[in-house]
Each structure stands twice: as C-alpha cells, then as structure tokens.
N, C-alpha and C positions, 0 to 999 in steps of 0.2 A: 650439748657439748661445747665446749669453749672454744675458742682460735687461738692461733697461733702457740707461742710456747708455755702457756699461762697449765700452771694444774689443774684438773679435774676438781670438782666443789666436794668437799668429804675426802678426796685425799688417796692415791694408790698405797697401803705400806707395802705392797709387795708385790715386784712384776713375773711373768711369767720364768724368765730365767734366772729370777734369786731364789737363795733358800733360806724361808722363815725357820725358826728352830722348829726341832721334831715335836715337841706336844705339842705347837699351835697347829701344825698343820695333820699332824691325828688327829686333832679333835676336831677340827675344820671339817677334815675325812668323812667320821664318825657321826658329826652332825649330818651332813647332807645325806649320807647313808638312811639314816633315821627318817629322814622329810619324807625319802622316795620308796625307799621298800616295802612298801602299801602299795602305791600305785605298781609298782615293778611286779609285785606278785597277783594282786587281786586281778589284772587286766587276764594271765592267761586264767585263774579261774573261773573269769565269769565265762570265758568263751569256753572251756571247758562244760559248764555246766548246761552253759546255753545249751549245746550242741547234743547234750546227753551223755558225754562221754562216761568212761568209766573210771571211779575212785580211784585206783592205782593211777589210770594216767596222767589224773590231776594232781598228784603231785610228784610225779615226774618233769611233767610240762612245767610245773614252779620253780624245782631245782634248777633245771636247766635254762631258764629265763632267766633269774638271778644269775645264774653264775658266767652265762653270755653278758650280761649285762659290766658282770665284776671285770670282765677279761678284757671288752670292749673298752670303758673306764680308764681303764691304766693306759691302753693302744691309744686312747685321745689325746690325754696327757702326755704321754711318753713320745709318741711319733717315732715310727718303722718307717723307716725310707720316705715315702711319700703316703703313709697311711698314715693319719691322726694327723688333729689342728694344732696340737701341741699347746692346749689351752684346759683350762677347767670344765671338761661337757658333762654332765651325767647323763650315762646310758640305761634305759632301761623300754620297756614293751611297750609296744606302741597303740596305742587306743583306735590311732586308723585302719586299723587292721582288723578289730572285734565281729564286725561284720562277716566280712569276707572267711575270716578261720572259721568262724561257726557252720557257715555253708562246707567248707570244707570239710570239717570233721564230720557234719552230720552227713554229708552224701559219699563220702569215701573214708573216712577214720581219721586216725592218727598219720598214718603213713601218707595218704593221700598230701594232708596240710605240711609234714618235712617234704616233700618233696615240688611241691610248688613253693613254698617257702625258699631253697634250695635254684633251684629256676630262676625265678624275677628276683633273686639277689643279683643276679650277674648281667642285669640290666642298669643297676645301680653302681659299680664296676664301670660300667662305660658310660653311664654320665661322667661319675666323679674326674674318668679320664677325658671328656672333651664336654666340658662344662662349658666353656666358654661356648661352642655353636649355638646353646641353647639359649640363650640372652635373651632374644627377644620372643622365643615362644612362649617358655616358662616365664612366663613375668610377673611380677606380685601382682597383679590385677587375676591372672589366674591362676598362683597358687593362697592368695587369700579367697577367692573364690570358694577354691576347694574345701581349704580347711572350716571354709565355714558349711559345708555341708558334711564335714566327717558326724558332729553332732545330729543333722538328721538322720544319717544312717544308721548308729547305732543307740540312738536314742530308744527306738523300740525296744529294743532288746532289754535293756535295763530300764526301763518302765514294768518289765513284764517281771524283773527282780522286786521291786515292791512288795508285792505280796509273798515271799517265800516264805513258809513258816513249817515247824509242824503244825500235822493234821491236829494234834492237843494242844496245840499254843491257844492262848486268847485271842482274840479275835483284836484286841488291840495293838497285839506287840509287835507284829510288823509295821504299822503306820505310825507306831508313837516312835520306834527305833530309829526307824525315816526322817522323820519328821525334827527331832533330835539332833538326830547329825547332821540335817542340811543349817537346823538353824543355827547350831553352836560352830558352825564351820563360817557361815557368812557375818554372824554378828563377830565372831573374832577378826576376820579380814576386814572387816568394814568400821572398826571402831579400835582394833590396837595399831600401833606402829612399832617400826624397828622390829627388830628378830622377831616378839612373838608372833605378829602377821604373817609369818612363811611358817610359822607350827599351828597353823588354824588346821590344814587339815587334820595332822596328827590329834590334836587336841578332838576337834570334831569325833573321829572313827571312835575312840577311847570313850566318849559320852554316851554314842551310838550304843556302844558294845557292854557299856553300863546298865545302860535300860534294856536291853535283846537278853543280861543274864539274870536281869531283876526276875524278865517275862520266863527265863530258863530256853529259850532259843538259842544261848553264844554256844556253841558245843564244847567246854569245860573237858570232856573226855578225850575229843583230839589231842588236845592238847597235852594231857595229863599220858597217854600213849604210846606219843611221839618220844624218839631215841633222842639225846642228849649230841650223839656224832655217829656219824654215818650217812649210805646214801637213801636214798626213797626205795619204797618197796616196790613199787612199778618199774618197769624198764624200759629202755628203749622202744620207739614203733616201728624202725626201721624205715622202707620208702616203698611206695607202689609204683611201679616201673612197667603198669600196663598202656602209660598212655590211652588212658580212653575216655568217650564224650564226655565224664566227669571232669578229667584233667583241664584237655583243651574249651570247656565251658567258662574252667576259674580263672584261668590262666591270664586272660588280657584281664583281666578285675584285679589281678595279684601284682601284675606289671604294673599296672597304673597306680595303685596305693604306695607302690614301692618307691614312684617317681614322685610320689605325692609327700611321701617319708625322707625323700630325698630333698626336697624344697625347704621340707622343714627346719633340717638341718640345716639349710643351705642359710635361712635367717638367723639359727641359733648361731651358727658359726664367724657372720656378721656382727652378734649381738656382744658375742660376749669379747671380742678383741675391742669393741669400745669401753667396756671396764676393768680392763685389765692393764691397761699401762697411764701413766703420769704423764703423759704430754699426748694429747688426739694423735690418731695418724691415719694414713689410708688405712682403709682394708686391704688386708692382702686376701687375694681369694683362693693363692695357692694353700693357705692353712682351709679354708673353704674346703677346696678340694680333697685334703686330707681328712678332713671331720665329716663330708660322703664317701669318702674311702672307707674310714673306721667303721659307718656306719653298715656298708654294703658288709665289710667282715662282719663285724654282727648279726647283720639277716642271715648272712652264709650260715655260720655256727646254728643259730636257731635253728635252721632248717638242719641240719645234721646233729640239732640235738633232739628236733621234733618237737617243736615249741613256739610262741608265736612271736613274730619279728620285732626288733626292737628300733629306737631312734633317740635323737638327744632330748633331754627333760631343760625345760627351760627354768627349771629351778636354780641350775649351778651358775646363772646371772642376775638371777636376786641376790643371792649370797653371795657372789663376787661383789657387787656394788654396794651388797650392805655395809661387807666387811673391810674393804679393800685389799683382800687378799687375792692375788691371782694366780700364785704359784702352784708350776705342775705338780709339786708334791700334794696337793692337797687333792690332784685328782687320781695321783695311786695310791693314797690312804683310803679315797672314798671305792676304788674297785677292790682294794686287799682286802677291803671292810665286807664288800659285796659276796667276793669270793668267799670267806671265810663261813659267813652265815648260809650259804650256800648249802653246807656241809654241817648244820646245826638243825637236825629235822624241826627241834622242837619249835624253833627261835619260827621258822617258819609253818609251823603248825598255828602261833600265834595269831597269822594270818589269815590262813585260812580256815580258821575257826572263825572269824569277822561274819554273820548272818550277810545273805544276800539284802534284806532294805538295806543296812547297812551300807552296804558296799555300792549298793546302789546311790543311793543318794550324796556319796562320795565323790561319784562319778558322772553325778549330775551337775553338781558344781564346778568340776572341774572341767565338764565339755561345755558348761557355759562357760567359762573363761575360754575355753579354745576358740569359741564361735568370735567370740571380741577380740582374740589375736589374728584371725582371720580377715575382721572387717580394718581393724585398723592397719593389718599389711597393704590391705586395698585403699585407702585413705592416705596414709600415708605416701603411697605414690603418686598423689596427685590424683583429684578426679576431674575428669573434663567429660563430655558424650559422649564418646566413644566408650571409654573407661567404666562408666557408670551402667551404660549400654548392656555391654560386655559382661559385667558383675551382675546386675539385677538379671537380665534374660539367662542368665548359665544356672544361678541359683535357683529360680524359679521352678526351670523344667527339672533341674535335678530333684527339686520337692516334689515334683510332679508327677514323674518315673518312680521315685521310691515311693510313691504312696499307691502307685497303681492306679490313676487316675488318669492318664494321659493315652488313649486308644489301646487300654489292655490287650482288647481283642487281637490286635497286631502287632503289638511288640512284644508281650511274653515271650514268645517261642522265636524272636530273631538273638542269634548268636547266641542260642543257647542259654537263654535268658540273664546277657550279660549288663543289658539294659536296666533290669531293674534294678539295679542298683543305683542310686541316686548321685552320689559321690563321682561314681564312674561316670553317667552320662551328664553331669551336668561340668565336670571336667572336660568330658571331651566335646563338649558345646562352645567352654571358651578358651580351649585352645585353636578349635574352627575357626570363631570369630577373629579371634585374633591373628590368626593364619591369614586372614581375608584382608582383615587390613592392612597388616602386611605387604600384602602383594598387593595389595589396591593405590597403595599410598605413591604417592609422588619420587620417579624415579631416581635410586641414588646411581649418582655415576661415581665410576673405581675404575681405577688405574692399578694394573700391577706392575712391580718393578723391580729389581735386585737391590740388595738392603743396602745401598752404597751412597757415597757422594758423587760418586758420576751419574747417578741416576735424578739428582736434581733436577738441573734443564727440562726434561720430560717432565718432573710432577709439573714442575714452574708452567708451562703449557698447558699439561692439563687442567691447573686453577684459574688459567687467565679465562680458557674457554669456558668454563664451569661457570664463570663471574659474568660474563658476556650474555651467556643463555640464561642467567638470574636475572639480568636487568639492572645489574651494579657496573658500576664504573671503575676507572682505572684504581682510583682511591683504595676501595676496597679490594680488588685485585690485589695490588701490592701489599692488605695486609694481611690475606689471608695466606699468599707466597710467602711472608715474613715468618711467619705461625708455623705454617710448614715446616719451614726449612730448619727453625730454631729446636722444632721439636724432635726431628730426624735426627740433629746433629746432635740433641742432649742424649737419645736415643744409643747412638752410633759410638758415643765416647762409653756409654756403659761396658759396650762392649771391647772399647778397645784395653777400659781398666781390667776386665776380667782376663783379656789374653795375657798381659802383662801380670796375671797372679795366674798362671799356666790354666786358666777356664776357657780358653777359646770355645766357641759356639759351631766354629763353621757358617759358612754360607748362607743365607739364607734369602726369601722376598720377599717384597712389603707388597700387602694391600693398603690402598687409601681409599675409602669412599666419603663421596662428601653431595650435601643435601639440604634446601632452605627447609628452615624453620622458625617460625614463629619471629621473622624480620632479621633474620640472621642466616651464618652459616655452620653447619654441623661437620668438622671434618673426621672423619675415624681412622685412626692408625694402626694396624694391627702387623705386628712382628713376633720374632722369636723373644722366649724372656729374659727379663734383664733383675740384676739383683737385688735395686733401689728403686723405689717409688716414685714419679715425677712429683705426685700431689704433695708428699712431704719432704721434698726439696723446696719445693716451689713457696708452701707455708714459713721455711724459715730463712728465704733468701733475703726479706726484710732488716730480720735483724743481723744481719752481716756487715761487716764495716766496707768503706768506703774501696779501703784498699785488696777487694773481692778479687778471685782466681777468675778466670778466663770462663769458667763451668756456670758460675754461681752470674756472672753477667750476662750470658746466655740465660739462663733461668727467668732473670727481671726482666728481661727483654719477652718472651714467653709468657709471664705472668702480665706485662704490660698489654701484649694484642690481643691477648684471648680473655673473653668474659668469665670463662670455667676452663678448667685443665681437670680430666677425669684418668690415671692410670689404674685398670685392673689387670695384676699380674695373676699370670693362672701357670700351671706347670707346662703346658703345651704352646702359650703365645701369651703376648703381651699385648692388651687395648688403650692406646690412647686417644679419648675423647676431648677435643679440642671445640668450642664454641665460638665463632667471632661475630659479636655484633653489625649487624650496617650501620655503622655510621663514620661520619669524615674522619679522616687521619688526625 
C-alpha cells in the first residue's frame, strides 16, 4: 500500500459509493457468482453426506445455504443500520464448520444442527457488538493459529471422499477424477495470471467432472430430473428443543467455530476496505463490525433454515483488486444472482451431481490455501517468542487431540468429548496462552477521567508519575503530556463539530492506559466514537498549506511527538493508540 495521497498501483475505477453502469456491475455480480457457487453448495453436501443424511435433506440444506448466502450478500453491500460492511464480501458456507455439522447431523439429525446453528449465532451478535474488548485476546497470533487447524479437522472427512464411487465404477475413476482436478486446479493457479487464476477452480471441477462422466460416475440423471423453478423436494427440519447431552456436548465446539468464523470475517473485512478506494486510509472497524454483524444474520438464517453456517469468501478481494471495481452494486448483483439460482433446482442440481473425488479434491486445495492464510495472519503480525510460542504449542496439541494421540484414555469422555476436536482445543490453548501473557505482562497503569478539558491537569499528573517510575526524565515527561493533550483535544473538537451539526454524543469518560515498550511509551485512549479518523487526518496534514486551521496544526504537532498514531473506531468507543519514543526533545 502506498502513503500519503498518492493512488493505489493498477488504479480504483470505482469506489464503494459510486455507481459504475448497470452491465458492468451485473456482470461483475454474475462473475463472482460463478467462482463461488461450488464452493457455496458442495460444503453443506459433503457434510450432508458425511453425516449419512438423507437425499431429500441434501437438497434442501443446498437451497437454503445458497439462498442465506444470496440474502446475506446484498446485507454486506447494502448496510442495515449497523449490520453490513457496506463493502463487496461474498457470503457463502463456511468449511470451518464441516466437522462440527457432521457430528451434529450424525448424532441428533437435521433438527439437532438448525438449532445449535440457531444458538452460537447469537454469540456472534455480541462480538460484533463489543469487538473492540476483545483486541487483545482474539489476536491474529490466535485466530491464524486456528485457521490453520480448521484443515486438520476436516481433512479427514474428505480424504475419506476420495474413494466414493459406485460399487460398478472402475476401480480407476475415482482416483483418476481426483487426481485431475487437483492437478488442473494448481497448474492453472500456479502458471496463469490476471482473471483466469481466480477460475482455476471452476476450470478444475469442469475437468474433474469430465473424467467422473467419461468413467459414468457424474450422475447425468440428477440433473436431467431436476425442475427448471421451483423449491427442493425436501423440507424444512425444523429444531429439537430437548436440550440434551447431545445439545450441550456440541454446543461449546459450535460457539467456538462461530467465533473462529467471526475472526475470519473480521480479516476479510480489513482486507477488502484496502482495495477499495484510491487514496489508503485507516481501517474503520466500524464497517468490521457490521460485516460480523451480516455475518452473525447469516448463521442466524441458516440455522432457521437448517443448513450449515455461512462466512465471508475472500474471493470478493481478488476480484476487487483485480478489477478495480469496489461498488456495492456489484455486491447486490452478486446476491440477486445468488438468490435467483436458489430457486433454479436444475442450475443446482449441477452441483451436486459433481462426484464426491471430485469435490474432494476441490476442497483439498482450497483448505491448503486456508492453512497459508492462517500462517501468514500469524506472520504477518510479527513473530517474536512469545508469538511463535504461542502458535507452534496451540497447533501442535490441536493435531494431537484430533488425532487421538494425546492421553485418549482421559480425555475422550471429558466435556463430553469436546476435546477431540482439534480446532477447538488447540484454540483454546492459545487463547490461555495468551490470557497468560496478558496478565503476566508488565503493569499498565490507567487513569479514568471525564472526556473534558478540565480533566487535563489529572492526566498531566498522572504521565509525570508514569515517566518517573519508567526511569525517564523531565524530557520525556513533557512529551508524552504534549501527545496527550494534542490527542484529547483533536479528540474533543470532533465532538464539538458533531454538536454543531445537531449529533451531540452526551457525556462521556476516558480511559488512558499507558505502558513501556520496547524503549518507549505506549499510551491508549479509549473514548466514545467519533466520526473522522485520526490516522487519515494525520496522513494528509502534510500536504496542507502553510496557512492551516487551528485543527490541522494540532495534527502536525501530534504527528510531530508520536512515532505511530493508531485510531480504531468501532461503533461502541473509539481507540487511540499513541506510541512515543524515548528520546531527547
């Protein structure tokens, strides 16, 4: 990403609040549509099948996955109040979940998985609403951890897809089918560029399903069976509302993947506001919290449609950055597209005609790519000891626990054997660790105070004392009180411009905590939210002329003391992260 006001390299044509004309952005729609509705359908089939369900409810559980999917789509784009990023996400079924529904379906049905599905959405709900507390638990060090064990989890499963065949197939045509799509999916990603590298899968499955109808495995007949419009011959499951040991066994396994699907989001929603506009700018995390908003309605709907939970496809940031296109029309063309096939049995008959190697081997490529968006979230944050610590020991036991290797005798049967699940315990290994550190780590001292200018004096005390027990001197004192007070008051004017455009906030207090690091000092501001960004104020006070407002010299002065200025505005409070090195004035 560039600095300062300079374009993006390849060019935005189109920001989220303009509107390209209507065929480029149908067809935009239309295309993404196409890349994901493979994955959008085949994920609840395989747990379907996995699980042994029954025909009818497989393609019910499809209908309603797609059309959750279609519904959620437009919600991300479009933005309800404080639900959706109001950006390009595609929704669709989420692979971290394959595991987990299959246990569900196989030990309590249909009904059993809408209704825990239904449950730990509404724990997703209360992240989305107080994201911000969770900063330092959820941290990419543990939710790339995770994601890199969603692959061990359900890797079984679909290994065990490999072989599906009829019992008359040739003994070849499942492994050659396999074999086929894995390689015509990697050699296309690996050696084309520009658009056709985001149709490797597609391209792939199509080859797969070439060879599976050469062998007469592709089933031809669904297809040929399947109604033109209308709904699926299955019907709803309805919910089991016995609460019993089955419920409360899945239940913390369904929370945790839900907060795992919430992470997820929480990077696509990061990812894709940096290819979407023509000049960098912070992240806002209030769009964040509206794209775990959208995504929490989405699990909700699944689960009362009885189908398996969905999350953002990080596909609709390839194709934002290929294209330069980032307008929300192009993410209600790509749910009307959703919806519409929803209600096309045939179109998704196509689908799930696709042989299990097939599909398999579709879904082996693509959770090796998730295991490498896992490692490098954790990379990307920096590795130090701790960090690395943290990641290799969480991973490890998690392989440990899902393979059944780690004191079977003793942990099968605790909680219900919520343990074995690999994902889950090696999750909850480095959110511990991390907990640990946390509380181990060298004490922050905070002050609370009333969001005001007369509350200065006090912080100004509190930093002197702060500077004193660091082992810094007056120097530094004074410029940490400078940093302070410039930031409170860039702070304090936001709020007075909103009263003056009738938005008063009311009242409010500030915490401050502040903390050495790394030869410096950390201070943290945390307030009610405000409706501008410090970070991109701050980026373009530079290029301001000489004869700057009162606001914008404040700014330089701010951007002068502090080595980094971090604001993350969330819909509940506002973070600003101030850094000031030690050294002389």
């Amino acid at each position: 990403m560039t600095t300062g006001g300079s374009e993006r390299p390849g060019g935005v044509r189109y920001e989220p609040d303009e509107r390209p004309p209507l065929a480029l952005a149908g067809g935009l729609g239309l295309q993404l549509a196409v890349l994901c509705i493979a994955g959008v359908a085949i994920t609840p089939a395989i747990v379907v099948r996995a699980a042994g369900g029954a025909e009818s409810y497989l393609t019910w559980a499809v209908f309603g996955a797609v059309l959750v999917s279609g519904i959620t789509s437009v919600l991300q784009a479009r933005r309800v109040g404080r639900i959706g990023a109001g950006y390009v996400l595609v929704m669709g079924t989420s692979g971290a979940f394959i595991a987990i529904c299959v246990g569900a379906i196989a030990q309590g049905g249909p009904a059993m998985l809408a209704t825990l599905v239904v449950i730990s959405s509404l724990f997703q709900f209360l992240l989305a609403w107080r994201l911000s507390l969770l900063r330092r638990i959820l941290t990419p060090t543990v939710s790339g951890t995770v994601i890199m064990l969603i692959p061990v989890t359900v890797m079984p499963i679909v290994f065990g897809m490999l072989t599906q065949a009829p019992p008359d197939a040739p003994e070849i045509a499942a492994p050659l089918s396999a074999l086929v799509t894995a390689l015509v999916i990697a050699g296309v990603a690996l050696k084309a560029t520009g658009a056709l590298r985001l149709w490797a899968p597609v391209i792939g499955i199509v080859a797969g399903c070439a060879v599976a109808g050469y062998f007469g495995i592709y089933e031809v007949g669904r297809i040929a069976d399947a109604a033109w419009i209308g709904l699926p011959e299955g019907g709803w499951p309805g919910f089991d509302l016995d609460f019993g040991p089955v419920f409360w066994g899945l239940l913390p396994a369904f929370v945790f993947v839900t907060l795992v699907g919430a992470i997820e989001t929480v990077g696509d929603g990061v990812a894709i506001q940096r290819v979407s506009w023509r000049k960098p700018r912070a992240v806002d995390f209030r769009a964040v919290q509206g794209a775990v908003g959208a995504d929490g309605v989405g699990n909700l709907l699944s689960g009362l449609m009885g189908t398996v939970p969905n999350t953002t496809y990080s596909t609709s940031i390839s194709v934002t950055a290929l294209t330069g296109v980032g307008a929300r029309s192009v993410g209600i063309a790509l749910g009307i597209t959703f919806i519409a096939v929803a209600f096309i049995p045939k179109a998704l008959a196509l689908v799930l005609a696709i042989p299990g190697p097939v599909a398999a081997a579709y879904i082996t490529v693509l959770l090796g790519l998730l295991f490498v968006v896992g490692m490098r979230i954790v990379i990307q944050d920096g590795i130090d000891y701790r960090k690395g610590l943290i990641a290799g020991v969480s991973f490890w036991i998690g392989v440990g626990f899902q393979n059944g290797v780690i004191f079977p005798e003793h942990i099968s049967g605790v909680a219900g054997g919520l343990l074995d699940n690999g994902m889950t315990t090696g999750g909850l290994v480095a959110i511990l660790l991390t907990l640990f550190v946390e509380l181990t780590s060298p004490r922050r001292r905070r002050i609370q105070a009333p969001f005001e200018v007369a509350s200065l004096p006090q912080i100004r005390e509190f930093l002197q004392t702060f500077a004193a027990r660091s082992g810094w001197g007056e120097a530094m004192a004074h410029r940490l009180d400078a940093a302070a007070e410039e930031a409170i008051l860039t702070l304090l004017r936001h709020d007075e411009e909103e009263g003056e455009a009738g938005e008063a906030r009311g009242k409010r207090r500030l915490l401050l905590t502040a903390h050495k690091e790394a030869g410096g000092a950390v201070l943290e501001f945390i307030a009610a939210p405000g409706e501008e960004n410090l970070e991109d104020r701050i980026a373009v006070v530079g290029e301001a002329s000489e004869d700057a407002p009162e606001r914008e010299v404040s700014l330089r002065l701010l951007r002068h003391l502090a080595s980094s200025v971090h604001h993350q505005q969330y819909h509940d409070t506002d973070i600003v992260t101030i850094r000031v090195d030690a050294r002389p004035a």
